[in-house]
N, C-alpha and C positions, 0 to 999 in steps of 0.2 A: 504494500500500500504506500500510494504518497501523499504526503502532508506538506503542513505550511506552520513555521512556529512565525512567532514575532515577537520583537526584543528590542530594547532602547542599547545600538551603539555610541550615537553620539549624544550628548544634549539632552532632549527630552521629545525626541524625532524616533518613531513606531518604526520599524524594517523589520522585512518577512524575510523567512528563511526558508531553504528546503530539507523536509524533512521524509527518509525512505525507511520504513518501517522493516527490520529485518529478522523483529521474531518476538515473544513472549515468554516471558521466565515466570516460573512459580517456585518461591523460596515451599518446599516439601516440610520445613521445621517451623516450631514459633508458629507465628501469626499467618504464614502463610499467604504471605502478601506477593501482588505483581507488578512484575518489570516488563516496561515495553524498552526493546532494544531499537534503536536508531542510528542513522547514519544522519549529519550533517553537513548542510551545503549554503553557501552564501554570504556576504558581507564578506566580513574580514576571518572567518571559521577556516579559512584553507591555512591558513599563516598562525592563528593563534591556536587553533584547537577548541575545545570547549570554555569557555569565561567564566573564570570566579565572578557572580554577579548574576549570571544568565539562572541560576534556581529560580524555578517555579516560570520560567518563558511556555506560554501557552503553547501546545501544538493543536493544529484543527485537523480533520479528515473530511472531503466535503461537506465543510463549511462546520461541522460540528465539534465542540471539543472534546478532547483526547485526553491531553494529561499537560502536566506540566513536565517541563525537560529537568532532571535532579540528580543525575547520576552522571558521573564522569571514570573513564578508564585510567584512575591514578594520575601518576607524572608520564613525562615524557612520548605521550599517546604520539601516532604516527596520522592519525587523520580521528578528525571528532567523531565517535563513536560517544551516544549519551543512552542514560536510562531515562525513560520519562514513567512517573508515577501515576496510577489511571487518577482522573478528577473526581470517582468515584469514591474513593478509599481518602482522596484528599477530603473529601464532604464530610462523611462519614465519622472520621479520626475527628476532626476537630470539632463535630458536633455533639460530643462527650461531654459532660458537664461532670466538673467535680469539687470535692471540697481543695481547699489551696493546698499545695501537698504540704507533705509532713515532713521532718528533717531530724536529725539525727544530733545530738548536743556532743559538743566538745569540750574538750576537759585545754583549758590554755593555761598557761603563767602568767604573772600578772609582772610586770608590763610583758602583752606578747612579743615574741621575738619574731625577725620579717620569714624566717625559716617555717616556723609553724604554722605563719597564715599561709605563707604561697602553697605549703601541702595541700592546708585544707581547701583552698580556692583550686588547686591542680585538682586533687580528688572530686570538686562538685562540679568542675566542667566537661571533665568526660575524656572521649575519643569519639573523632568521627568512623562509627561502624561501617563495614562492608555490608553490600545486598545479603550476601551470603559468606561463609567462613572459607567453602570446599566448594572445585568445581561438582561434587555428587551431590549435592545438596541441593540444588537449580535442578528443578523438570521442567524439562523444553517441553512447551504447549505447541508452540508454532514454530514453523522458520527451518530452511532447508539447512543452513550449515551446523557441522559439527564443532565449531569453535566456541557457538552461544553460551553452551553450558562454562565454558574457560571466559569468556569476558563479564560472567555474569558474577563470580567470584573474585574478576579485578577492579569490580565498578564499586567508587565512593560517592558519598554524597559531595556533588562541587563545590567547589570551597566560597567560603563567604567570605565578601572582604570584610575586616573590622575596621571600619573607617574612623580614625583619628585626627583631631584637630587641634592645634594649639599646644600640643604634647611634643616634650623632648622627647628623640627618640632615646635615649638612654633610659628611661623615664619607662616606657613600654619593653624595651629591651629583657629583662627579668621574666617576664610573663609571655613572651614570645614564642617561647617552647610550649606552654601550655595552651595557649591561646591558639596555635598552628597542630598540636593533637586533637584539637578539638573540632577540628577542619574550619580553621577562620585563617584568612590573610590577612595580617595587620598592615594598613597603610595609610599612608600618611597623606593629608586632603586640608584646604584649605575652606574656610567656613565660606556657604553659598550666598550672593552678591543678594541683598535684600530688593528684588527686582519688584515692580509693582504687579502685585498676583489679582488673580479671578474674583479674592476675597475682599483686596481694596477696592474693586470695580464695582463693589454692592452682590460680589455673587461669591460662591467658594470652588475653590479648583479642590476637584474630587481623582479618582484614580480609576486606568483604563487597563485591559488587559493587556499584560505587557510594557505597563510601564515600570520605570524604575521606582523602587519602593524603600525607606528607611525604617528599622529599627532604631529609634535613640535611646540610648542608657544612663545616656549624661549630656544636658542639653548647657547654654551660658555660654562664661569665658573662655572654655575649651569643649571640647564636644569628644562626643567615643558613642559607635554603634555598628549597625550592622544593615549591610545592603545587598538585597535581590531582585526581583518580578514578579510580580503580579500574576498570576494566573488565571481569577476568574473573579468576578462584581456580580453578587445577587442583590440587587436594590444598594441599600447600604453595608452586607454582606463581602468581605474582601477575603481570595483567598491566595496564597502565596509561596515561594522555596519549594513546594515538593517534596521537602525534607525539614530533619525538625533545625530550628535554633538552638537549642539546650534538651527539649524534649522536656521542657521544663511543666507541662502541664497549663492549667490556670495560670494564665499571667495580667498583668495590668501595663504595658511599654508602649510610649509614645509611638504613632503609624506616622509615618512622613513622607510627601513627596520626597522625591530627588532628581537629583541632575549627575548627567553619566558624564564628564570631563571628557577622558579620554580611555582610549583602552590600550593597557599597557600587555606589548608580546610579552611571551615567553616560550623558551624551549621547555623550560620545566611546568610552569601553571601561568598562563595568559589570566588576567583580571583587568576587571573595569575600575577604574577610578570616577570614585562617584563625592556630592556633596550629598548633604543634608535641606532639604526646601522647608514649605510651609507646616505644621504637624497637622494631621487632617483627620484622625482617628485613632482608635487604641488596637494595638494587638492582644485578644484576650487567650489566644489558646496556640500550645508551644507544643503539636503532636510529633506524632513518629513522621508521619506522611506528610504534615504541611505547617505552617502559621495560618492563623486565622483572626480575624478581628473586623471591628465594625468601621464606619466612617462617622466621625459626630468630632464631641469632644475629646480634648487629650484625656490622658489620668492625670492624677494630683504624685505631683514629685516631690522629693523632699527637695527643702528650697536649704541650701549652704551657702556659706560666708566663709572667705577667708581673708582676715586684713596683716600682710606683712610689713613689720615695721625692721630695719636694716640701720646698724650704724653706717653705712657708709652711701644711704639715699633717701630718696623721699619714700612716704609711707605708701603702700600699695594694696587695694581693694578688689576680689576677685569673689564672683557670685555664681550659682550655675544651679541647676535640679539634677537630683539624682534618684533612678529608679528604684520603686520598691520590693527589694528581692533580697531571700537570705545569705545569697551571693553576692550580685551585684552592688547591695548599698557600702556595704563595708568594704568592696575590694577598689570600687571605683573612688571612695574616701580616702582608701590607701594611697590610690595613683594621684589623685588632685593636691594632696598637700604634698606628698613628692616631686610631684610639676613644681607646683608653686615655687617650691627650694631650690629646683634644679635648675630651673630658669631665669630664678634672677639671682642666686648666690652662687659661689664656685665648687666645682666637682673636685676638687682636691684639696688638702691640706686639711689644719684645725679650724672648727666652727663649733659655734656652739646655738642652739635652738632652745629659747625657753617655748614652751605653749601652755596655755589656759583659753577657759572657752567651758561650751556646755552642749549638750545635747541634750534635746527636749524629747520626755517620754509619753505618750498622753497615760494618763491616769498612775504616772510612777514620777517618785523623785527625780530630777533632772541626773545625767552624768557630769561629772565637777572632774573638767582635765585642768592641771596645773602642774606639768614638770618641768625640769632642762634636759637636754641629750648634749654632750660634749666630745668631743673627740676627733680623731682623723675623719670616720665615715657614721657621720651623729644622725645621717639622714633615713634613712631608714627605718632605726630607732623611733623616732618624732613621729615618722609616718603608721608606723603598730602601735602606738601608743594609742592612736586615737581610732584605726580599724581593731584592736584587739576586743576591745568590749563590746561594740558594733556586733561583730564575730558571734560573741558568746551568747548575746542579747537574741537576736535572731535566730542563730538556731536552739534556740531553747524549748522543752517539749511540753511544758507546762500549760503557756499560755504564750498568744501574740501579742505580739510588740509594736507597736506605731511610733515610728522615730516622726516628730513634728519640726524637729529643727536642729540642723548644727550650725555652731557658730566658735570661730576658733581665730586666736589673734596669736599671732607668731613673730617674738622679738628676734631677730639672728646676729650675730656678731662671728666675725671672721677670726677670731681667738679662741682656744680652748680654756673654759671657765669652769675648772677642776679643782681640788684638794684633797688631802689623804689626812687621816688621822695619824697622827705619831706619838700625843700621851694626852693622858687623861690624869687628873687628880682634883683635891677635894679644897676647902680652903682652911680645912681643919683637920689636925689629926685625932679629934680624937672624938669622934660625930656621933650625938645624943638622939637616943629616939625623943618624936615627935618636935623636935627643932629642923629650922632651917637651915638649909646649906646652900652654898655653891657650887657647881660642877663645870672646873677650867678643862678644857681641850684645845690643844694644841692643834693646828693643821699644817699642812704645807703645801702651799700655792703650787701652780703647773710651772710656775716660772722661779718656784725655790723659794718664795717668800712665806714668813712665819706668819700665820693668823690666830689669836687667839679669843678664845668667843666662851661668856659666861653663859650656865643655865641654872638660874636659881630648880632647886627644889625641896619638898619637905621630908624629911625621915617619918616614917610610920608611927605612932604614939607605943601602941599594941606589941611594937615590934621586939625579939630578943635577938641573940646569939649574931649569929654570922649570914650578912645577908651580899649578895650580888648586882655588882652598880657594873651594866655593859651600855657604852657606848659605842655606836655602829651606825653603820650608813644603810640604805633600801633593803640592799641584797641580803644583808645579815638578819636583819629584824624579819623581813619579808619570812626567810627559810624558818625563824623562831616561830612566823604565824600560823604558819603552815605545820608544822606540830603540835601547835595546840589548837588548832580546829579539825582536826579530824570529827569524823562523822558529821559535819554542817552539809546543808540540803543544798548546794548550790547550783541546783536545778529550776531554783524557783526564782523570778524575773525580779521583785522585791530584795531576793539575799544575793542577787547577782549585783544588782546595782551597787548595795552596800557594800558589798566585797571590794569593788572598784573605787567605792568613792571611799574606801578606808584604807587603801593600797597604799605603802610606804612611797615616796617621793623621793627622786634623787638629789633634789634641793634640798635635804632635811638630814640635821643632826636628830638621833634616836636615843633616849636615855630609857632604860628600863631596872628597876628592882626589884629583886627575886629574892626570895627563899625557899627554905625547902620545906614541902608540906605534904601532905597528902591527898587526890582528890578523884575527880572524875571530868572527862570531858563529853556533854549529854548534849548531841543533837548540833555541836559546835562549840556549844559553850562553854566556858570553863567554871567549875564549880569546886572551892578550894575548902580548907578547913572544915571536910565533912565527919560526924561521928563514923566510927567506927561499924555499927549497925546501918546506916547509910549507905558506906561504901559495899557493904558486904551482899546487900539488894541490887546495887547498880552493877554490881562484878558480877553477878547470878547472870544478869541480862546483855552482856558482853557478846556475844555469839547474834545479837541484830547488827551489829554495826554502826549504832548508833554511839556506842559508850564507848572513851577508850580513860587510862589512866593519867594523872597527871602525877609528877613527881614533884615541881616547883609552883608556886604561886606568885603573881606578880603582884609588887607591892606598891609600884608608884607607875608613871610612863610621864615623859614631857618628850617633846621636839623643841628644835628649832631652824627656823627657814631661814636658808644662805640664798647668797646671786649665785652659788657654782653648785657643780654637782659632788656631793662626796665621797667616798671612797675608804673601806678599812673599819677596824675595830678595836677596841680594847676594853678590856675589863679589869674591877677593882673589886677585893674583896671587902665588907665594911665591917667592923664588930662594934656594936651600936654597947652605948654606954647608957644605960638610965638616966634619966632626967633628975 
């Protein structure tokens, strides 16, 4: 059979293709779904191949439609050979309705490290799958040649580009592996010429088969998404790709025209170069076989702020929406304050980043960021500080989260703003319960200079014998917290927050006093000075996982917040003299 597909090469200009039907595959496992095999002819297909971009290009059979074109023979193909998926299964898949899917909770560090989120964001985007594993696996339905069943096991879904804007490419670089297993081409596009559209003219420019089509994920001062075709318009009804974007289910992502720039060869994978146009509808459904979504309004994005303030320029304001997804909102958080930094501070040498800001939760205490990150490579750091809680918040299995606002102000200075602890002592030798004391610590500057910084505190009234004065930086206290909360629920959206917004700071000297007691830790919490009868019921109940022992009790806690980050520990032992 011949066909006719049609596809935006250049601009936003329709060209018909030819399309020679040479057989039908049925994957015999799964779902059992069909591939139409095709041969391609026309435009610029002899020279580039199949087009990252051309997913979901309609094909017709006199005059009626067929499928969308969504399959490509890998790299380096010798002539366009595509899979087109029936428009059938395209309907069908995305007329599914379901609850928003479910997701899986992760267990992070507090501050997360850039290592743990890329896992988890590499793990929830995937690989782009083959039609089939094994040529045996494909039953040839139709088609005279005995190769079908072999191209039907080399065909991917073609690749999408992920079109980015305003982005170092250093910046995307990290993510490039992942983003390209997941069959996306990242490339780089500059934002589309605000040209006077259908919409200023009193009417709205809607979308045609076979036009070019955007997914936005991140709309403003920099932009990032993802572009294909059109394949079919029922009324206000869009449908698209032929293959999934994430296969993410229930989605809510801006729909957008676009404009095809140019289409760039390749020997290895030909793609369009496309902008981002007007938004003109929402994408609501991310199946195996297609995107789907209606024409109207956009969704509600969360709306971000970032204001960079720099010794060495003027202050700078950047705004943009970010999509609502367990993935996308935190990861694309992570890349925008990365931009931010990378683009207007230097990629080399010492820097130091302080950040504070907040992120609004409807019906939950705000998130409260305020740290520093110092160092040769402090950027990264900065940037999981504020997707790591993101992270954890979202995929939590408790209950949903509605992020209503971030907003983050970021001082940078081209210095490292460090110190280390080198001694601690008291201003007394011979320190009384329930009086007041001093606690002097020494530091030492990144540049060798001695800081020294008082922290009043009070000795215990109650207190005897020989108690424990540790001063330490994040990391130290952090590792103490995390001992004595065992068994805490921190599944639940409520102790998640808390958790974060009690997280030790790198800006902060840590005083804590201890002694030794006996107790229990029930549910998180520490419960110290219990009888004897007490502990012997909560030890009974040890085997829920809820209770674990405690051997010290803390007797006091003070901080205090530096301009640098600290570093280091030390401790004092005190033998408290009666009052």
């Amino acid at each position: 059979m011949i066909g006719v597909g049609r596809t935006v090469f250049s601009g936003t200009k329709l060209e018909d293709f030819k399309v020679e039907v040479l057989g039908v595959l049925r994957n015999v496992i799964g779902p059992k779904r069909s591939l139409i095999l095709a041969r391609l002819d026309g435009g610029p297909l002899a020279k580039t191949g199949v087009i990252a971009g051309m997913s979901g290009s309609p094909v017709y059979i006199d005059g009626r439609l067929m499928g969308a074109v969504s399959y490509a023979l890998g790299q380096f193909s010798t002539e366009p050979i595509a899979g087109i998926t029936p428009i059938a299964e395209m309907i069908d898949a995305t007329a599914m309705t379901a609850p928003t899917p479910g997701t899986r909770p992760v267990s992070l560090s507090w501050p997360a490290s850039p290592r743990e989120l890329l896992d988890i964001w590499a793990r929830d985007l995937g690989r782009a799958r083959a039609f089939v594993d094994d040529a045996s696996q494909a039953l040839l339905l139709s088609g005279a040649s005995s190769d079908l069943g072999r191209m039907g096991a080399m065909l991917r879904p073609i690749a999408v580009p992920m079109v980015t804007s305003g982005f170092d490419a250093s910046v995307i670089a990290p993510f490039s592996a992942a983003f390209t297993a997941a069959g996306f081409v990242p490339v780089s596009s500059a934002s589309a010429q605000q040209a006077p559209s259908a919409a200023s003219a009193g009417g709205r420019r809607t979308l045609a088969p076979g036009d070019a089509v955007g997914v936005a994920l991140l709309t403003g001062d920099f932009e990032l998404g993802a572009t294909g075709t059109v394949t079919h318009v029922d009324g206000d009804r869009v449908y698209a790709f032929g293959h999934p974007l994430y296969n993410l289910g229930p989605t809510e992502f801006p729909m957008t025209t676009a404009e095809v720039q140019v289409v760039l060869p390749s020997l290895m994978s030909s793609s369009k170069l496309a902008s981002f146009g007007d938004v003109v509808g929402t994408v609501q459904q991310d199946r195996a076989t297609a995107i789907a979504g209606r024409l109207g309004p956009g969704p509600s994005l969360i709306p971000v702020s970032i204001t960079l303030n720099s010794d060495r320029g003027p202050s700078r304001s950047f705004s943009f929406g970010i999509v609502r997804d367990f993935t996308f909102t935190p990861l694309l958080t992570y890349l925008a304050v990365a931009n931010v930094l990378t683009s207007y501070e230097r990629g080399a040498g010492p820097a130091s980043y302080a950040i504070r800001g907040t992120a609004s939760i409807r019906s939950q205490d705000p998130i409260a960021f305020e740290d520093i990150f110092t160092g040769e490579q402090p950027l990264a750091g900065a940037a999981a500080y504020v997707a790591g809680p993101l992270t954890a918040l979202l995929k939590n299995s408790s209950e949903p989260v509605i992020v209503d606002r971030i907003a983050l102000t970021i001082d940078a200075a081209e210095q490292q703003r460090s110190a280390r602890i080198e001694r601690v002592w008291l201003d007394t030798t011979r320190p009384r319960a329930g009086r007041d004391a001093i606690v002097y610590v020494a530091l030492r500057g990144s540049r060798g200079e001695e800081l020294v910084k008082q922290i009043p505190i009070q000795l215990p009234a109650n207190a005897t014998g020989s108690l424990q004065l540790l001063v330490a930086d994040a990391a130290r206290t952090s590792a103490d917290d995390r001992r004595d909360s065992r068994g805490a629920d921190l599944q639940r959206v409520p102790q998640l927050i808390r958790t974060f917004n009690r997280a030790r700071r790198n800006n902060r000297l840590y005083v804590r006093l201890t002694s030794s007691d006996s107790g229990a830790i029930v549910n998180g919490e520490p419960m110290a000075a219990l009888p004897p009868s007490v502990l012997a019921v909560l030890e009974a109940d040890r085997n829920s996982g809820t209770v674990g022992s405690l051997r010290s009790v803390t007797r006091g806690e003070w901080e205090l917040a530096l301009d640098v980050a600290v570093s280091g520990s030390r401790q004092l032992t005190l033998s408290l003299d009666q009052p």
